[in-house]
C-alpha positions, 0 to 999 in steps of 0.5 A: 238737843239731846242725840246728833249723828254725823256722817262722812269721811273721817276728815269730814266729821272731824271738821263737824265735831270740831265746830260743834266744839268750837260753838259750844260757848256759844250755844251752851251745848257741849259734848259729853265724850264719854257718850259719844260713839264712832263707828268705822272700819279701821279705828287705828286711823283715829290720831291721838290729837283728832277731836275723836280719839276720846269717842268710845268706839264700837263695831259696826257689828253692834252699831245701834241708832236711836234704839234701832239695832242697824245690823244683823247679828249680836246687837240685835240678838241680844236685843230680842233675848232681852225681851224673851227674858222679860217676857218669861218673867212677866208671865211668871208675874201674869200666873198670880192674876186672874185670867182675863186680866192676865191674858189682857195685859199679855195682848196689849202690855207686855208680848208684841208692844215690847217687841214691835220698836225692834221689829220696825227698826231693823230687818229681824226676819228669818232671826231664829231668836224670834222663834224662841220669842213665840215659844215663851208667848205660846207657853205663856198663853197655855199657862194664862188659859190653862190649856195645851194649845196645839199648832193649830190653836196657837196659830189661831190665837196667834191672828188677828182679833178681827181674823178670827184670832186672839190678837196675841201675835207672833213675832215670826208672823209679823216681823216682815209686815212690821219691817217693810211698813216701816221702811215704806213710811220713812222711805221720803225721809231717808231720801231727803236725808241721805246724799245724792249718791246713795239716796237712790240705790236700792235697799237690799234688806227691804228686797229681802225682807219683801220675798220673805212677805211674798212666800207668807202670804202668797200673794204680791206686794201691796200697792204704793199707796198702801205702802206705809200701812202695816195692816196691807201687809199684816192682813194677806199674811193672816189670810194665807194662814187661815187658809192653812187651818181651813 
């Protein structure tokens, strides 16, 4: 067993963590604290003798699970900065390769496969941030063709092989498809595993994220079937903006 997350009130996990410290002899699992993260609204509730007071602590605002940045904000800004930094480095690289090769392992390697676990997790839609990210792939694909490329021809580039595109997509154009695929093929797990009370409500960030898809793509939501699939949600957003360079 390598991550657990617990959940509930506080008096609740301390009981959890209690017994999973209790069973340690037992099962030879013991909790490495200084790796261990509490998040919550007012630490000052934290005893010194509760089995959480070693547990670093961290903001809601930079709250992470698994890699996945749950908020909106500084965690998931400087996720997406990060990326823009290895991006911008990786085409300095790239500029040494021969094109072909260059542009292949951009598409493919190192542009939307680096972004695309952050894009999935967490609602990046409308994050100004991925503009820049476009910007530096944009640039970067003018270096690697050695060519300005216009609105137009990014956009172009930026669709789809199969639309007629270079297939090196744009963190913009994709975020809300990546999202809301996401969110429809996990929605049964998150339903088994949340508690009665709130397995039900209704996600607002996917509401939100779903009226962002409606204006790209000008069109209504895929069915429930199609849901899960990224390329029902992708394929009416690329059709719409090949409209737009007819």
């Amino acid at each position: 067993m390598d991550d657990v997350t617990l959940s509930g009130e506080m008096s609740t996990v301390e009981e959890d963590v209690g017994t999973i410290l209790q069973a340690s002899a037992e099962t030879g699992l013991h909790l490495n604290t200084a790796k261990c993260e509490i998040i919550m609204e007012d630490f000052t509730a934290i005893a010194s003798s509760s089995p959480l007071a070693d547990f670093v602590r961290v903001e809601k605002s930079e709250m992470m699970l698994l890699g996945a940045r749950v908020t909106k904000g500084k965690t998931q800004n400087k996720a997406i900065t990060e990326k823009i930094e290895q991006l911008s480095m990786a085409i300095d690289r790239l500029s040494l390769h021969h094109a072909h090769d260059a542009l292949v392992i951009l598409k493919n390697s190192l542009a939307m496969p680096k972004l695309l676990y952050t894009l999935r997790t967490s609602d990046c839609s409308e994050n100004p941030l991925l503009m820049c990210f476009d910007d530096t792939l944009r640039t970067g694909l003018s270096r690697i063709l050695n060519v300005d490329l216009s609105n137009g021809q990014w956009l172009q580039a930026s669709l789809p092989v199969g639309n007629g595109g270079l297939g090196v997509r744009s963190a913009m154009m994709l975020a809300p498809s990546a999202f809301l695929a996401s969110a429809a093929l996990t929605l049964e797990l998150q339903q088994s595993i949340l508690p009665e009370g709130i397995k039900d409500l209704t996600d607002q960030s996917v509401v939100f994220v779903e009226n962002i898809w409606t204006s790209l793509s000008g069109t209504s939501v895929p069915t429930s079937e199609a849901r899960h699939i990224q390329k029902a949600w992708d394929r009416p957003v690329a059709v719409n903006h090949i409209d737009q360079l007819l």
